[in-house]
N, CA, C, O and CB atoms as a CASP TS submission, in Angstrom:
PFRMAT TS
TARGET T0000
AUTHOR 0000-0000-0000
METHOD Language model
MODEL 1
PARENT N/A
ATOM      1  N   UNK     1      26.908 -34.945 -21.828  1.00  0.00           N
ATOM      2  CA  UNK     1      27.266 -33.643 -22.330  1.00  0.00           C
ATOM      3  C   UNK     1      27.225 -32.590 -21.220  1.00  0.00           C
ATOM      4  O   UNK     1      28.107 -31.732 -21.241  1.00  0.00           O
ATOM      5  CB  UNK     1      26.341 -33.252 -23.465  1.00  0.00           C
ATOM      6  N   UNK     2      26.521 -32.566 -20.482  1.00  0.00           N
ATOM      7  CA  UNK     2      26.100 -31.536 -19.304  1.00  0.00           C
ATOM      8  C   UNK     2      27.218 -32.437 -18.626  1.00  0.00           C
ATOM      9  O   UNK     2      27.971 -32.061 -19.524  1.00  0.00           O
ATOM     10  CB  UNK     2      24.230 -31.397 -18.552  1.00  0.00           C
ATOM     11  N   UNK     3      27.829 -33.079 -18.051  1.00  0.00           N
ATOM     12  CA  UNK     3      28.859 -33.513 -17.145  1.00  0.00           C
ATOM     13  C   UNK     3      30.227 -32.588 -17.880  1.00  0.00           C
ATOM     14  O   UNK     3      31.114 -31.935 -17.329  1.00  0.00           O
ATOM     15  CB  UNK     3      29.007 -35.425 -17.134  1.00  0.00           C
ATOM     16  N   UNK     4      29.995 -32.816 -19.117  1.00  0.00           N
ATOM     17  CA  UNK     4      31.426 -32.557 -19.610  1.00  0.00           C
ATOM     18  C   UNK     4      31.161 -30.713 -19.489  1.00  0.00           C
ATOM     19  O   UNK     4      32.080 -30.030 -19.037  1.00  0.00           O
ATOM     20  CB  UNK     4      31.836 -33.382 -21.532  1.00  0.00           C
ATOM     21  N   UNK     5      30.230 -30.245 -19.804  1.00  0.00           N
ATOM     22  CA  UNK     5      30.097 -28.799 -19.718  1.00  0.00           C
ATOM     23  C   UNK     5      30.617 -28.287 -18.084  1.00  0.00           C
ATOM     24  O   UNK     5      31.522 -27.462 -17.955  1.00  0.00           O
ATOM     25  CB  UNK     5      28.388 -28.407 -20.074  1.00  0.00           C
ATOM     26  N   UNK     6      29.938 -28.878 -16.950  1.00  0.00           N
ATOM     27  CA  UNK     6      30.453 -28.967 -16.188  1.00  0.00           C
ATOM     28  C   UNK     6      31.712 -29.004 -15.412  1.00  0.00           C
ATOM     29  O   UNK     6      32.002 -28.330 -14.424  1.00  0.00           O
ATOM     30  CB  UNK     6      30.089 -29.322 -16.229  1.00  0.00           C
ATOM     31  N   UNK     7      32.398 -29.888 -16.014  1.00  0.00           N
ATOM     32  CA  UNK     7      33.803 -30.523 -15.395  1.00  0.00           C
ATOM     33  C   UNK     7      34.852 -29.265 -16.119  1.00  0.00           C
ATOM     34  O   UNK     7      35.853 -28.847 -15.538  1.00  0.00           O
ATOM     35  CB  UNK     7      34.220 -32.533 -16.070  1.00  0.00           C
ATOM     36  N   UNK     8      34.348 -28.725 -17.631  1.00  0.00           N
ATOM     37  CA  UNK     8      35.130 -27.964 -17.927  1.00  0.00           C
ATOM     38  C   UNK     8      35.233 -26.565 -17.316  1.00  0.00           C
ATOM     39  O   UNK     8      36.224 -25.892 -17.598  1.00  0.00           O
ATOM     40  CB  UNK     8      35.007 -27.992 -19.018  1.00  0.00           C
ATOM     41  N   UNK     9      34.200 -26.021 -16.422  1.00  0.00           N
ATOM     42  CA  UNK     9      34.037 -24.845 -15.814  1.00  0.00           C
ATOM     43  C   UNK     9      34.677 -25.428 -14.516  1.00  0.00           C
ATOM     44  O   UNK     9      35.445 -24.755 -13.828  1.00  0.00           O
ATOM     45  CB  UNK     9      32.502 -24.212 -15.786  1.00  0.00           C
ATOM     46  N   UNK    10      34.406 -26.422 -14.282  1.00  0.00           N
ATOM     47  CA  UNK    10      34.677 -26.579 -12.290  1.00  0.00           C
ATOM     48  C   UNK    10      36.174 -26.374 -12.737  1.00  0.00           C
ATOM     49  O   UNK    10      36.786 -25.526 -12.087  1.00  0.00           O
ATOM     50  CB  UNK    10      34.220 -28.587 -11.086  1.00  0.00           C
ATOM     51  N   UNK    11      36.830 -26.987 -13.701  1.00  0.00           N
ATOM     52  CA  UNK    11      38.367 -26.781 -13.759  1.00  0.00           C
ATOM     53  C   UNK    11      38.620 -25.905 -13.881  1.00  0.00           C
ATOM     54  O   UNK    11      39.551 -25.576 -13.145  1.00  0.00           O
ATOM     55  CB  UNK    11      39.088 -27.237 -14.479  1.00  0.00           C
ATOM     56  N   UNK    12      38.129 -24.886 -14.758  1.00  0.00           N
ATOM     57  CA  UNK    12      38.899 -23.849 -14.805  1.00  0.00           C
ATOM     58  C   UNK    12      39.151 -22.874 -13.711  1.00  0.00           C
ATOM     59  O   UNK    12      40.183 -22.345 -13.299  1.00  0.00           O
ATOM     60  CB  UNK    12      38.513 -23.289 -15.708  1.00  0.00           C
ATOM     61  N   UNK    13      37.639 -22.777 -13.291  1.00  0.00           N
ATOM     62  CA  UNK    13      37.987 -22.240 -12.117  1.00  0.00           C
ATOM     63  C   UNK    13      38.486 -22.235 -10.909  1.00  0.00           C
ATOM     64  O   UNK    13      38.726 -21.289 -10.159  1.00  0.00           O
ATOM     65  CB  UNK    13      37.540 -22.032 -11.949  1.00  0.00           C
ATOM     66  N   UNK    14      38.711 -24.068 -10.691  1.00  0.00           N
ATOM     67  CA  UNK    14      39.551 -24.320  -9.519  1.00  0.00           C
ATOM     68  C   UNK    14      41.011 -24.107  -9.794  1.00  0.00           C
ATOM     69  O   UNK    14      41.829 -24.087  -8.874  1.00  0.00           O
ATOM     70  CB  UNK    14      39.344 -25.710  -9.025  1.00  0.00           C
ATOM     71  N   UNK    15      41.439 -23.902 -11.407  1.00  0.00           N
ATOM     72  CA  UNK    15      42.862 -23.397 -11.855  1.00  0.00           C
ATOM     73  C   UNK    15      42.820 -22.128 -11.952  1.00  0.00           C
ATOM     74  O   UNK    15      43.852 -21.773 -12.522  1.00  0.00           O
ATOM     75  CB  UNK    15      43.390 -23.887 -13.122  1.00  0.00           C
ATOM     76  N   UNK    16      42.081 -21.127 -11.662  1.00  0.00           N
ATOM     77  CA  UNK    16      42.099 -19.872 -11.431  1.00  0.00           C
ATOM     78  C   UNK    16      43.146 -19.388 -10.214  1.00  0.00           C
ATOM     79  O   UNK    16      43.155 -19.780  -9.046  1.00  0.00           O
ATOM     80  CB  UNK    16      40.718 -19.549 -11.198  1.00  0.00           C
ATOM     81  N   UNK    17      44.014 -18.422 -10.855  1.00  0.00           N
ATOM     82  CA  UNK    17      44.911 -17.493  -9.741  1.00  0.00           C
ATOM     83  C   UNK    17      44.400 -16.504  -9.656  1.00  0.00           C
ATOM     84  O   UNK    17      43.604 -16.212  -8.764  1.00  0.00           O
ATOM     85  CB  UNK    17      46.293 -17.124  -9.947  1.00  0.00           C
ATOM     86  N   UNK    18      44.812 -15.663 -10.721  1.00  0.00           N
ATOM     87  CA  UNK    18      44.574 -14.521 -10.626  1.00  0.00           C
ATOM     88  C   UNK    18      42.975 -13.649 -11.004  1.00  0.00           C
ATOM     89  O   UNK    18      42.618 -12.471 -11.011  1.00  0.00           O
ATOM     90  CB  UNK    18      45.603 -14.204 -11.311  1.00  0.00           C
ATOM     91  N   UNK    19      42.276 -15.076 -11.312  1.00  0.00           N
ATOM     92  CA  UNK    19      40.718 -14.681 -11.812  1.00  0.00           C
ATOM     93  C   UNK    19      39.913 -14.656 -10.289  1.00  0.00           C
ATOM     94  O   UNK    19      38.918 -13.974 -10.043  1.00  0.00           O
ATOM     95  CB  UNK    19      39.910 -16.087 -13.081  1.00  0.00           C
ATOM     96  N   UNK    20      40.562 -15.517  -9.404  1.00  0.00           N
ATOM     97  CA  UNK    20      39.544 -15.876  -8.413  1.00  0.00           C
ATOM     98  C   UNK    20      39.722 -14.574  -7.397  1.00  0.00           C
ATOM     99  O   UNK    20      38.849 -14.337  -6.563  1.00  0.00           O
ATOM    100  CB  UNK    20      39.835 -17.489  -7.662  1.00  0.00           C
ATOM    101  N   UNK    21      40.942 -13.718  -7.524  1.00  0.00           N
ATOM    102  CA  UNK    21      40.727 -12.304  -6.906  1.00  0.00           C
ATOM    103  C   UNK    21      40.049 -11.353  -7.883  1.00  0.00           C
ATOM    104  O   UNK    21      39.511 -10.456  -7.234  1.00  0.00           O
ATOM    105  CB  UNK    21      42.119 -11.647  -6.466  1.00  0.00           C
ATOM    106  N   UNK    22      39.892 -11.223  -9.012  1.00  0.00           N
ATOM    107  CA  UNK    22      39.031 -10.354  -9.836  1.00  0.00           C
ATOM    108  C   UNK    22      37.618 -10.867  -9.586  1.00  0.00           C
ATOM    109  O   UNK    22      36.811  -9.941  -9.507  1.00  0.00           O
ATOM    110  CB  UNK    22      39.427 -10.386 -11.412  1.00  0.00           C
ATOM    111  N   UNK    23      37.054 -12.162  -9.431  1.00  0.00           N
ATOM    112  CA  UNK    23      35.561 -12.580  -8.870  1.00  0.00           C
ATOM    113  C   UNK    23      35.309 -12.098  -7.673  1.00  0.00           C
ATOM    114  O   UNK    23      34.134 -11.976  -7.327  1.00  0.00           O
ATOM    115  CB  UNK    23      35.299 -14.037  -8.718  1.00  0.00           C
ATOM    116  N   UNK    24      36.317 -11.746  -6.843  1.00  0.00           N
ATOM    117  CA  UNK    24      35.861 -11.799  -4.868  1.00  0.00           C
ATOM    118  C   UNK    24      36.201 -10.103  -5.598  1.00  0.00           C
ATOM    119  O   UNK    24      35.161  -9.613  -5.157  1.00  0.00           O
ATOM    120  CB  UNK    24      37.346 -12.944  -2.912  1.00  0.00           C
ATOM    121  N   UNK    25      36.808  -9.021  -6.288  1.00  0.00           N
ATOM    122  CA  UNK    25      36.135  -7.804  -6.310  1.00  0.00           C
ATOM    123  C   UNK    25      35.158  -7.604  -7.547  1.00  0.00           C
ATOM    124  O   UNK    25      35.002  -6.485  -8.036  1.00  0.00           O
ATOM    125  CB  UNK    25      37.156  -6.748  -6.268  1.00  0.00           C
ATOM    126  N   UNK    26      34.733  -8.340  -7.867  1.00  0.00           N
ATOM    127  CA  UNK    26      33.550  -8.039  -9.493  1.00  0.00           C
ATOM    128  C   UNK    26      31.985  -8.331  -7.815  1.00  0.00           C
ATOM    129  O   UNK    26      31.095  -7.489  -7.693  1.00  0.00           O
ATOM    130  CB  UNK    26      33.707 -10.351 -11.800  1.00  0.00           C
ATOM    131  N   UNK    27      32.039  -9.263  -7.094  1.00  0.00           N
ATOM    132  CA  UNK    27      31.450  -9.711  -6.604  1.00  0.00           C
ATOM    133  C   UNK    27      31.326  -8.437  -5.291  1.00  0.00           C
ATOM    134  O   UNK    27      30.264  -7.917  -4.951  1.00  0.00           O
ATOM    135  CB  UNK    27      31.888 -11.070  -6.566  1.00  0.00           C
ATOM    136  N   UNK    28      32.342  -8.202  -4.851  1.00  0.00           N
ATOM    137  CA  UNK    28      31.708  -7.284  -3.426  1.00  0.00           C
ATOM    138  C   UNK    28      31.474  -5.641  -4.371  1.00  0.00           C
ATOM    139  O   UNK    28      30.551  -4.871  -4.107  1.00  0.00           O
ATOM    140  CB  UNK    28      33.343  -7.108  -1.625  1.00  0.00           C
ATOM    141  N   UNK    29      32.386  -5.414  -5.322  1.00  0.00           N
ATOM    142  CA  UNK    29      31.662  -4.194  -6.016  1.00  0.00           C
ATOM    143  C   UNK    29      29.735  -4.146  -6.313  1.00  0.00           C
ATOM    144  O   UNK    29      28.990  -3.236  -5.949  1.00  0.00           O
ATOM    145  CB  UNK    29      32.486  -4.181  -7.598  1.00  0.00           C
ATOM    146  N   UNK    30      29.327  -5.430  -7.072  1.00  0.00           N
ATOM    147  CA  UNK    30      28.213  -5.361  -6.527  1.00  0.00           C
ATOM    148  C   UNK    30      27.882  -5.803  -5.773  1.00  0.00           C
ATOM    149  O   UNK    30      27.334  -6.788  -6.266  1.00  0.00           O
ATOM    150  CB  UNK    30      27.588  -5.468  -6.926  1.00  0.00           C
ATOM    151  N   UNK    31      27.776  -5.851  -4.869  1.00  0.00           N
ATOM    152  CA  UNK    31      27.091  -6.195  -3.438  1.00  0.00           C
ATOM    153  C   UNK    31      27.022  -4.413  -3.045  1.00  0.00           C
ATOM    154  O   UNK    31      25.942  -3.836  -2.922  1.00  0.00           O
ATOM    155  CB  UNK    31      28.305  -7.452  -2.113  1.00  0.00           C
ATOM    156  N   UNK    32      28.411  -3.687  -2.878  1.00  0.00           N
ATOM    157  CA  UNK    32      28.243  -2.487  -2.601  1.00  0.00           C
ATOM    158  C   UNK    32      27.450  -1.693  -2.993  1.00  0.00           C
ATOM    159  O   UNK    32      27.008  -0.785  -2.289  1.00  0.00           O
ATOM    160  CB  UNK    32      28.978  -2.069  -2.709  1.00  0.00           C
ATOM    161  N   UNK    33      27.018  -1.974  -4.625  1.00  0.00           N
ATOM    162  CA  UNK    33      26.580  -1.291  -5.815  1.00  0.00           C
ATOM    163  C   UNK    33      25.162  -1.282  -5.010  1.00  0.00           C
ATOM    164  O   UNK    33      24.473  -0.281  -4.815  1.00  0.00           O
ATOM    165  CB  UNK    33      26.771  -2.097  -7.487  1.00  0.00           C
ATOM    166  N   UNK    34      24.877  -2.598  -4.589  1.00  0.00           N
ATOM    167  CA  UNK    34      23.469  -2.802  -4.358  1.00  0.00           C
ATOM    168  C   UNK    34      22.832  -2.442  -3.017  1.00  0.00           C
ATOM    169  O   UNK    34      21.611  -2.328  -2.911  1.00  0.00           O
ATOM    170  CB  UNK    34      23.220  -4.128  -4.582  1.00  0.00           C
ATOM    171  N   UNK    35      23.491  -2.303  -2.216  1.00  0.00           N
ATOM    172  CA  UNK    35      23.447  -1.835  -0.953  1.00  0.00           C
ATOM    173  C   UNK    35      23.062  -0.297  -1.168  1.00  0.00           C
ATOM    174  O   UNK    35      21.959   0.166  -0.879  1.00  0.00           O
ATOM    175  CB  UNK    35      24.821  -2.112  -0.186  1.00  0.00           C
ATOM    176  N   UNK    36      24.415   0.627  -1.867  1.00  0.00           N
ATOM    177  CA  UNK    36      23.906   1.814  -1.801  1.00  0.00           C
ATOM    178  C   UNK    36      22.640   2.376  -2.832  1.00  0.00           C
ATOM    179  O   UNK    36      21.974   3.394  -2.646  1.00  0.00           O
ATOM    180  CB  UNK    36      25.036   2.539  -1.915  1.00  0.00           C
ATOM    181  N   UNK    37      22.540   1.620  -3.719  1.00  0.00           N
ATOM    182  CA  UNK    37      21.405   2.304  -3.997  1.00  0.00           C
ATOM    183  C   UNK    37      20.410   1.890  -3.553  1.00  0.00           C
ATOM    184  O   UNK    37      19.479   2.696  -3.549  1.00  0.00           O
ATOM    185  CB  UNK    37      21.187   2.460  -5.066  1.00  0.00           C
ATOM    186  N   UNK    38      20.149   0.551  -3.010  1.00  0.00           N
ATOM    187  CA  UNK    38      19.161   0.250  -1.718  1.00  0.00           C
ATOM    188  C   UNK    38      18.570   1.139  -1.204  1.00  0.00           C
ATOM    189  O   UNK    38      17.387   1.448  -1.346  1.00  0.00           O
ATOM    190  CB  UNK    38      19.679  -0.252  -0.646  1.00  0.00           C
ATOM    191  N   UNK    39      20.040   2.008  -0.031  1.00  0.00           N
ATOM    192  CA  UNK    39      19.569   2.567   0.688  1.00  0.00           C
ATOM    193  C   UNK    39      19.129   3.949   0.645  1.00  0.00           C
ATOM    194  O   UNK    39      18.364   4.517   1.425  1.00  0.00           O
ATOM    195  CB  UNK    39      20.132   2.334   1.357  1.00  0.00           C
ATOM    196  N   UNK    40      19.880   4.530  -0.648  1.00  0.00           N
ATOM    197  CA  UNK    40      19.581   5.758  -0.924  1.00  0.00           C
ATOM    198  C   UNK    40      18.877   6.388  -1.728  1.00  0.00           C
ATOM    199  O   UNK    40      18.459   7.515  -1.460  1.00  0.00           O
ATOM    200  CB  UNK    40      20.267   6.141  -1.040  1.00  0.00           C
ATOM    201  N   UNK    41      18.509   5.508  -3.344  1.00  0.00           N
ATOM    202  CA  UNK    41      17.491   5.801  -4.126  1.00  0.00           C
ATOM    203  C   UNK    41      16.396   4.568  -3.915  1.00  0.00           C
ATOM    204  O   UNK    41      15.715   4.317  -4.909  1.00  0.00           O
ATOM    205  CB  UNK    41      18.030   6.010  -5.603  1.00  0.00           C
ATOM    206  N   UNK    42      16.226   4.005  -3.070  1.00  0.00           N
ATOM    207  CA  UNK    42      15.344   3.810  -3.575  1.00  0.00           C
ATOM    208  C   UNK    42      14.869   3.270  -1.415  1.00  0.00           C
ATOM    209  O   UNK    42      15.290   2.271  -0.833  1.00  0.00           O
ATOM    210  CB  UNK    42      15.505   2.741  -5.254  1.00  0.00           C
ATOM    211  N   UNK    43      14.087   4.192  -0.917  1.00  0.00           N
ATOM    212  CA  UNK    43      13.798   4.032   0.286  1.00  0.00           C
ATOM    213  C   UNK    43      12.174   3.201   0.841  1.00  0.00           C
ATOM    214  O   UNK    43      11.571   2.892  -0.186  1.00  0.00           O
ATOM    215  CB  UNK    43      13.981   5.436   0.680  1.00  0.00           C
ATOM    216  N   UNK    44      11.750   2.983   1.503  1.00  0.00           N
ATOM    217  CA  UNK    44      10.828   2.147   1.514  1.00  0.00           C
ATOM    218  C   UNK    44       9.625   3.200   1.737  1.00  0.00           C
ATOM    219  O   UNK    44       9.292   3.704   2.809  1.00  0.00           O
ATOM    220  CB  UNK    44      11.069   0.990   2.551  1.00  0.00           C
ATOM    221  N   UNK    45       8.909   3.466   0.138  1.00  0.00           N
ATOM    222  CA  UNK    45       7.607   4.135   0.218  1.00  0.00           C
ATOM    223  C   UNK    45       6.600   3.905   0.981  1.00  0.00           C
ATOM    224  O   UNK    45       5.993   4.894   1.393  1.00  0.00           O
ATOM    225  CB  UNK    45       7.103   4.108  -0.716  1.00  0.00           C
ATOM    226  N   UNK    46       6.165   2.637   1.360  1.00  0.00           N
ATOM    227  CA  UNK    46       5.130   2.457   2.184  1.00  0.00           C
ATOM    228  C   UNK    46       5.281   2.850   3.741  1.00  0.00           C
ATOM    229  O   UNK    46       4.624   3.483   4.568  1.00  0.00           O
ATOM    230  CB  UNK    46       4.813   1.132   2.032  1.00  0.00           C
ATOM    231  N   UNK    47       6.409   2.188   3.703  1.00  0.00           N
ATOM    232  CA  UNK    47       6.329   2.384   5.363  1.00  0.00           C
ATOM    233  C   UNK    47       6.574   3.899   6.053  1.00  0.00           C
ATOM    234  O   UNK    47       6.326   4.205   7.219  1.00  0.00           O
ATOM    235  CB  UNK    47       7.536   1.407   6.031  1.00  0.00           C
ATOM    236  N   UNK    48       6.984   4.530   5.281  1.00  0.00           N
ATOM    237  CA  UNK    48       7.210   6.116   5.167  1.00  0.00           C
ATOM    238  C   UNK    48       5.895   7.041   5.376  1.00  0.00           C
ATOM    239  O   UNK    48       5.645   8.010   6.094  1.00  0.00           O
ATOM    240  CB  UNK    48       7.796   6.458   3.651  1.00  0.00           C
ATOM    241  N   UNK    49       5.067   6.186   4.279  1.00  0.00           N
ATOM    242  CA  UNK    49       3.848   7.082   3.420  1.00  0.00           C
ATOM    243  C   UNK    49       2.333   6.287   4.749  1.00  0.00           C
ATOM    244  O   UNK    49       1.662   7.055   5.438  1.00  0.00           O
ATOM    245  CB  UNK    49       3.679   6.319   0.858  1.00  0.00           C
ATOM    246  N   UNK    50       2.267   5.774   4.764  1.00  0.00           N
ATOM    247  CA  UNK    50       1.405   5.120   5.754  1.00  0.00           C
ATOM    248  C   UNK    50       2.065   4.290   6.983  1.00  0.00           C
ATOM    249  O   UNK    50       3.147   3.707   7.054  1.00  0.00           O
ATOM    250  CB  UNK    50       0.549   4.199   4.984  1.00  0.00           C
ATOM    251  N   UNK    51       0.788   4.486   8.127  1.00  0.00           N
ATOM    252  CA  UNK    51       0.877   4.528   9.569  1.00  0.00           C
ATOM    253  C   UNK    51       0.269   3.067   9.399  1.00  0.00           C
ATOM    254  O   UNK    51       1.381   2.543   9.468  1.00  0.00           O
ATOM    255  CB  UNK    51       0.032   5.844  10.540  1.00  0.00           C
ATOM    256  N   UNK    52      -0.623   1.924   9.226  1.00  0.00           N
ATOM    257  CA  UNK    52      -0.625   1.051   9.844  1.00  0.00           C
ATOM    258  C   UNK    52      -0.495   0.369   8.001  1.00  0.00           C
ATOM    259  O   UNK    52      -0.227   0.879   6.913  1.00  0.00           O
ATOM    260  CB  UNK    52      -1.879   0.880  11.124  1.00  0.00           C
ATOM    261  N   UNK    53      -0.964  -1.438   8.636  1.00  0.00           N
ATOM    262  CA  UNK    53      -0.797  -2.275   7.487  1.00  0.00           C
ATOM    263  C   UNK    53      -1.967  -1.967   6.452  1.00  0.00           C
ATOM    264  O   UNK    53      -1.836  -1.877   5.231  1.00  0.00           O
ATOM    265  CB  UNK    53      -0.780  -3.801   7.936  1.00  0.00           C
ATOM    266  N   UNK    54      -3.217  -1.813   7.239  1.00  0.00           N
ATOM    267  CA  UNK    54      -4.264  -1.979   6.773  1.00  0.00           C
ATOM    268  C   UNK    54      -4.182  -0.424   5.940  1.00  0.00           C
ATOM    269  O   UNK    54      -5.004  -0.389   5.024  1.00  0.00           O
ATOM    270  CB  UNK    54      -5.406  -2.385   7.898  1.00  0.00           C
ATOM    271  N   UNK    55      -3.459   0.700   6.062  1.00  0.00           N
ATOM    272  CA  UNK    55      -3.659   1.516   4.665  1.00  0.00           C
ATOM    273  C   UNK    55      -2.805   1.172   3.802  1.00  0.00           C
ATOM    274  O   UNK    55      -2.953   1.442   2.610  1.00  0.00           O
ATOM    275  CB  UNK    55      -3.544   2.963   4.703  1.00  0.00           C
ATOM    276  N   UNK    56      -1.388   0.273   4.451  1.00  0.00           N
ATOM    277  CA  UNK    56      -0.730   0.068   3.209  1.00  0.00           C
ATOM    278  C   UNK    56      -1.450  -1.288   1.834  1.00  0.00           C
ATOM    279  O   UNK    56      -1.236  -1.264   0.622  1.00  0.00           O
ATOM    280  CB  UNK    56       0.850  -0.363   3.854  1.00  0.00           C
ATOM    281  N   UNK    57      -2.022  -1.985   2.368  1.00  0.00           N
ATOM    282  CA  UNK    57      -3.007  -2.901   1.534  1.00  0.00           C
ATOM    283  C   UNK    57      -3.764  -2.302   0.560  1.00  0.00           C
ATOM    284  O   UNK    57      -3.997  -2.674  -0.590  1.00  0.00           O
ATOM    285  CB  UNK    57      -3.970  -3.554   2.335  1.00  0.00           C
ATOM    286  N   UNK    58      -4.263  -0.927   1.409  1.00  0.00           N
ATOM    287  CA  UNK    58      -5.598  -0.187   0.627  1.00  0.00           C
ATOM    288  C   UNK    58      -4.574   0.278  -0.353  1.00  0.00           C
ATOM    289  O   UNK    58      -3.946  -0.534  -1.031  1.00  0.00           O
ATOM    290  CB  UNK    58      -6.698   1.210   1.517  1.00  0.00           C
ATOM    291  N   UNK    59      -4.474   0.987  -0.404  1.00  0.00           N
ATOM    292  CA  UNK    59      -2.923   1.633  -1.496  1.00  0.00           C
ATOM    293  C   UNK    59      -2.554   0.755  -2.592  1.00  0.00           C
ATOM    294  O   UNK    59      -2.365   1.122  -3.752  1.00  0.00           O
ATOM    295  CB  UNK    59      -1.270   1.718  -0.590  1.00  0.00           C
ATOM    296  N   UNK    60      -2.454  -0.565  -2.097  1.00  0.00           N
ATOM    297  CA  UNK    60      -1.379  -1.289  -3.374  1.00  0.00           C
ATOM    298  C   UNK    60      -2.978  -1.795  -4.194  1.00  0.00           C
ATOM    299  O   UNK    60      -3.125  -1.509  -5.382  1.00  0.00           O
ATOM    300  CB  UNK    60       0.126  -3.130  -2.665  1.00  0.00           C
ATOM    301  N   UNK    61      -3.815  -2.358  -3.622  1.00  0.00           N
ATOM    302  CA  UNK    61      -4.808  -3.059  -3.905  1.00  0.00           C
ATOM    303  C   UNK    61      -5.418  -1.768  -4.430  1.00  0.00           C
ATOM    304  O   UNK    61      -5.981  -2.091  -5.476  1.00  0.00           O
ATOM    305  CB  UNK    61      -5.470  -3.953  -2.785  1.00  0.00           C
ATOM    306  N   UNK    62      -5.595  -0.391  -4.210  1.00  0.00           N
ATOM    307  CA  UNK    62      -6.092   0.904  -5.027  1.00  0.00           C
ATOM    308  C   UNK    62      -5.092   0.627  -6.759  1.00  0.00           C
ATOM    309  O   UNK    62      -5.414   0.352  -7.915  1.00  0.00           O
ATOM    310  CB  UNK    62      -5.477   2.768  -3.880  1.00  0.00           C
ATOM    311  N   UNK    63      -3.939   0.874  -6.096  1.00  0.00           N
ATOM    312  CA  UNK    63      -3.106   0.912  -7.491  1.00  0.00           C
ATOM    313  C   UNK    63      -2.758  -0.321  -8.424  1.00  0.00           C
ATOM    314  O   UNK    63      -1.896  -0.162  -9.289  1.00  0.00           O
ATOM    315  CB  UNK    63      -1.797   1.430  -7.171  1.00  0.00           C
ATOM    316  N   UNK    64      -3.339  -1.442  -8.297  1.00  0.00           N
ATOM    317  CA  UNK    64      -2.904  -2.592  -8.675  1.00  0.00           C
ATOM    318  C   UNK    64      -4.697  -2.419  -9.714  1.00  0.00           C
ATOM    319  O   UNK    64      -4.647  -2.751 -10.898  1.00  0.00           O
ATOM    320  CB  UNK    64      -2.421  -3.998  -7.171  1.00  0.00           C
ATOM    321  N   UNK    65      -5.718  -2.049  -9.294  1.00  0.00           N
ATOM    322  CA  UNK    65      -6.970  -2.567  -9.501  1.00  0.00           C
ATOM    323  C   UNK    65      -7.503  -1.238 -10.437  1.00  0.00           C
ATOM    324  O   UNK    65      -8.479  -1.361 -11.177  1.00  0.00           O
ATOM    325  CB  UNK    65      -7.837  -2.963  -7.982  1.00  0.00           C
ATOM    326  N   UNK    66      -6.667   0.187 -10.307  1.00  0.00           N
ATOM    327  CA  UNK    66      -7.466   0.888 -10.831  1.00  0.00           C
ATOM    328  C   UNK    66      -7.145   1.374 -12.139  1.00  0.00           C
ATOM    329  O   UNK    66      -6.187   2.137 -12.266  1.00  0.00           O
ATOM    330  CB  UNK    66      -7.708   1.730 -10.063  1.00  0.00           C
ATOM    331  N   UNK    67      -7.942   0.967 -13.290  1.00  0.00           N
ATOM    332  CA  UNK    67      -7.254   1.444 -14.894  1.00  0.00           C
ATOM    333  C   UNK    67      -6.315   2.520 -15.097  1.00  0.00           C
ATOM    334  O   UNK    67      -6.306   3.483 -14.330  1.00  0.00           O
ATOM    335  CB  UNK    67      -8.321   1.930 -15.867  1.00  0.00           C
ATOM    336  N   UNK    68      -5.360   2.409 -16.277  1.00  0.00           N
ATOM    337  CA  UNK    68      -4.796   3.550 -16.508  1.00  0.00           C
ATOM    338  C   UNK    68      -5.320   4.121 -17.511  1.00  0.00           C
ATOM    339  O   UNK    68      -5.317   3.584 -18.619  1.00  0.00           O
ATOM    340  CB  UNK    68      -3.602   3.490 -16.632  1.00  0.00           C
ATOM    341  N   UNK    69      -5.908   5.427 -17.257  1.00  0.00           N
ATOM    342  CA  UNK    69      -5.837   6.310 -18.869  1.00  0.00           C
ATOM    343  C   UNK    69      -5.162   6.818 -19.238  1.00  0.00           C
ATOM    344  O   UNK    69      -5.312   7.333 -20.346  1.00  0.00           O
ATOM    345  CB  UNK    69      -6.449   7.157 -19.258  1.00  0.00           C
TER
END
Protein backbone atom coordinates (compact mmCIF):
# COMPACT_ATOMS: atom_id res chain seq x y z
CA UNK A 1 0.00 0.00 0.00
CA UNK A 2 2.76 2.57 0.87
CA UNK A 3 4.52 1.52 -2.59
CA UNK A 4 1.37 2.23 -4.37
CA UNK A 5 0.87 5.65 -2.38
CA UNK A 6 4.17 6.34 -3.49
CA UNK A 7 4.41 5.47 -7.16
CA UNK A 8 1.19 7.54 -7.43
CA UNK A 9 2.87 10.88 -6.25
CA UNK A 10 6.39 10.10 -7.92
CA UNK A 11 4.14 10.07 -11.20
CA UNK A 12 2.45 12.72 -10.95
CA UNK A 13 4.92 14.77 -10.34
CA UNK A 14 7.41 13.57 -12.77
CA UNK A 15 4.21 14.37 -15.29
CA UNK A 16 4.12 17.76 -14.00
CA UNK A 17 4.59 20.82 -16.62
CA UNK A 18 3.26 23.44 -15.57
CA UNK A 19 3.10 22.49 -11.64
CA UNK A 20 6.85 21.96 -11.45
CA UNK A 21 7.31 25.91 -12.24
CA UNK A 22 4.56 26.89 -9.64
CA UNK A 23 6.75 24.50 -6.92
CA UNK A 24 10.33 26.20 -7.90
CA UNK A 25 8.13 29.76 -7.13
CA UNK A 26 5.78 28.46 -4.02
CA UNK A 27 9.36 27.23 -2.92
CA UNK A 28 11.85 30.33 -3.38
CA UNK A 29 8.81 32.71 -2.23
CA UNK A 30 9.39 31.01 0.97
CA UNK A 31 12.76 30.76 1.25
CA UNK A 32 12.56 34.68 0.65
CA UNK A 33 9.68 34.87 3.14
CA UNK A 34 12.11 33.33 5.55
CA UNK A 35 15.17 35.04 5.03
CA UNK A 36 13.56 38.43 5.44
CA UNK A 37 11.98 38.06 8.39
CA UNK A 38 15.09 36.30 9.69
CA UNK A 39 16.84 39.14 9.22
CA UNK A 40 14.69 41.85 10.13
CA UNK A 41 12.14 40.88 12.82
CA UNK A 42 13.57 38.79 14.40
CA UNK A 43 17.58 39.68 15.12
CA UNK A 44 19.83 37.75 17.37
CA UNK A 45 19.00 38.93 21.10
CA UNK A 46 21.79 37.43 22.76
CA UNK A 47 24.54 38.25 20.93
CA UNK A 48 23.42 41.92 20.81
CA UNK A 49 22.40 42.00 24.58
CA UNK A 50 25.59 40.31 26.08
CA UNK A 51 29.45 40.54 25.68
CA UNK A 52 30.75 37.05 26.43
CA UNK A 53 29.18 33.28 26.48
CA UNK A 54 29.29 32.94 30.01
CA UNK A 55 26.47 35.91 30.51
CA UNK A 56 24.65 34.58 27.74
CA UNK A 57 24.18 31.02 29.73
CA UNK A 58 23.43 33.09 32.90
CA UNK A 59 20.41 34.72 31.11
CA UNK A 60 18.81 31.68 29.49
CA UNK A 61 19.48 29.39 32.57
CA UNK A 62 17.96 32.78 34.76
CA UNK A 63 14.89 32.63 32.41
CA UNK A 64 14.39 29.01 31.82
CA UNK A 65 14.59 28.29 35.90
CA UNK A 66 12.78 31.26 37.29
CA UNK A 67 8.76 30.89 38.04
CA UNK A 68 6.23 32.89 36.40
CA UNK A 69 3.71 34.87 38.40
Amino acid sequence: MLRRIFLFYYEGFKEMTVGKTLWVIILLKVAIMFLVLKLFFFPNFLKTNFESEGERVEYIIRELTTPVK
